[in-house]
N, C-alpha and C positions, 0 to 999 in steps of 0.2 A: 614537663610535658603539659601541655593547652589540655583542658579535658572539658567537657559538657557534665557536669551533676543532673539529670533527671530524676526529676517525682515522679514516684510509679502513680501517681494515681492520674497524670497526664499522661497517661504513656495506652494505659486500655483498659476496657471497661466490660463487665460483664455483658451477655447477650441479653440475659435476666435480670427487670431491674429489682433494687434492693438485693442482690445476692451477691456473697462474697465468688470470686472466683476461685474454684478448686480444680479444674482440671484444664489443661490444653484447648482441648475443643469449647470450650465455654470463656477462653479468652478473646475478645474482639478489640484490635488495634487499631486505636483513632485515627483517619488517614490521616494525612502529612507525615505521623510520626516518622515511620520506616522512611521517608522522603530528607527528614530532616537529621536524622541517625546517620546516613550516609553519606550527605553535603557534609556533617563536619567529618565524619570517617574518613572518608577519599581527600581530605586533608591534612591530614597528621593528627589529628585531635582524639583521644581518648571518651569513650564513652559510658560512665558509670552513675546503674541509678541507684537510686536514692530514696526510702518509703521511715514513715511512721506507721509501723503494722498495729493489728486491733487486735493483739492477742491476748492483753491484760485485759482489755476491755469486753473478751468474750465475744469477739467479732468471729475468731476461726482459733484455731488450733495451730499450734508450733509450727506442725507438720504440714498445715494444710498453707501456712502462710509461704514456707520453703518452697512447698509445689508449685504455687501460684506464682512466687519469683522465678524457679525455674522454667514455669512456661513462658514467660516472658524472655526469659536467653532465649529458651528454644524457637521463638519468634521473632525474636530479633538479636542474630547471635554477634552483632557486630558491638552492643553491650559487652565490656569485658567484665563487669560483675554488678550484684546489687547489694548493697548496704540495706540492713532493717534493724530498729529498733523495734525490741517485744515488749519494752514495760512501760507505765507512764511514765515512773522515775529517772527514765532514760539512760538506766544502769548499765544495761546490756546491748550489744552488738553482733549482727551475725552476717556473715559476707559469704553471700549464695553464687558460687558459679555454674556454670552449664551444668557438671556430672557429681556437684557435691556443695557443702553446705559448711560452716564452722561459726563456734561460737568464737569470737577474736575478742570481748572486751576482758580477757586475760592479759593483754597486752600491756609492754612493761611499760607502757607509757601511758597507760589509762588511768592512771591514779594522780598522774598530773590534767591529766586533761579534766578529771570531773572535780577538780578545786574549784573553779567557777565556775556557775551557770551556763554560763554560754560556750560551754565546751561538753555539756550533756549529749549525749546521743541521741536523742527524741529531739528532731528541728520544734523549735530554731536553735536548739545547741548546733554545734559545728562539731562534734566529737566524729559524726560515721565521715564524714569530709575530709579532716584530720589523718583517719586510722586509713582512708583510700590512699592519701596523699603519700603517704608513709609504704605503702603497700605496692604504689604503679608509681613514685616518683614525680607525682603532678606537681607542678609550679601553679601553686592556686592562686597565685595573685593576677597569671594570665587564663583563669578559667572563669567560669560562668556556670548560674547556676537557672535550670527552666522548670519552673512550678506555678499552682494555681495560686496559694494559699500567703498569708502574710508573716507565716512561719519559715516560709521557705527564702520568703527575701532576706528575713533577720539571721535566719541559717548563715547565706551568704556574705550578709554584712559582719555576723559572728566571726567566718572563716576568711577572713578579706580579700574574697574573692573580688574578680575586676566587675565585676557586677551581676545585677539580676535581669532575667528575660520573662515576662508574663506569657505561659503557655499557650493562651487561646492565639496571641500576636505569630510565635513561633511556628504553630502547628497551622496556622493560615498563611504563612509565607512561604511552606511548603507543601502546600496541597496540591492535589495533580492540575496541571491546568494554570497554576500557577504562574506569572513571570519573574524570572531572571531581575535581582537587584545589579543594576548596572553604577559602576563606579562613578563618581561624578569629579570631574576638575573643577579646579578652583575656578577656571575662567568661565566655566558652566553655570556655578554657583552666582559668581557675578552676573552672570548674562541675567541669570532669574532674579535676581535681589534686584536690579536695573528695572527690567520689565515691570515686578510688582510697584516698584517707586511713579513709575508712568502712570498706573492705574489709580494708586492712591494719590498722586496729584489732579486727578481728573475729576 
């Protein structure tokens, strides 16, 4: 299955700045997202995000990181779960869905996955990538991965995924108001390759 990896930290942003979000009402959804959540939904593609949480780092609390995933289901329930990393070491994994929460780097395949570096769970490891793959079935060499951060490209390139999408690009080609990307023919292509050739022989 085609699936979208999302970073939560493109995904929405406190109302407050500098504050972690802890509850629902203090989640605000960058537009386009839910625009662009749903272009790939309404066409078979799988939607699960994806964070490096700040709870070793003293950013929030276990709990308060769980909540802040769950309001994000609850805002955008076409997400079918999120992946978080709580340690630097990128030890652990925990996969938040709508009505519950687990720690999964139990998993009997985690002790292969953190032989390498680039299979850590903290991106740019590919380890929470891996354990989703493993969990929904995704065919990640036809998915994609949409983040701000240059962690999250090397994530994808870690899990060889079919490539990386730079968020601000993504969340502006689906802003309201926005146009429709319209296919292009080849004979279109030439038309325009043609055209530009006229101008720069002139």
């Amino acid at each position: 299955m085609k699936t979208v990896f999302l970073d939560c930290g493109t995904i929405g942003q406190p109302q407050v700045k500098n504050k972690f979000i802890q509850i629902l009402e203090e989640q605000e959804i960058i537009k386009g997202v839910s625009e662009g959540i749903d272009y790939y939904y309404n066409r078979g593609w799988k939607i699960i995000g994806v964070s490096n949480s700040q709870v070793e780092a003293g950013g929030e609390s276990l709990e308060d990181a769980i909540a802040r995933h769950q309001s994000i289901l609850a805002l955008l329930p076409k997400i079918s779960a999120i992946y978080f990393c709580a340690d630097i070491q990128g030890l652990s994994c925990w996969r938040v869905i709508h009505n519950d929460a687990h720690l999964i780097s139990n998993h009997s395949r985690v002790e292969e996955f953190l032989v390498h570096e680039q299979y850590k769970f903290r991106m740019p490891g590919a380890g929470m990538l891996y354990l989703a793959s493993i969990d929904f079935g995704i065919d990640l060499e036809e998915s994609w991965m949409v983040g701000d951060a240059s962690e999250h490209e090397l994530a994808a390139t870690n899990a060889k995924l079919k490539g990386f999408m730079p968020s601000d690009i993504w969340v502006n080609r689906f802003k309201p108001g926005m146009y429709e990307v319209r296919s292009v023919s080849f004979q279109q292509v030439q038309f325009l390759e043609n055209l530009r050739e006229s101008y720069d022989n002139n």
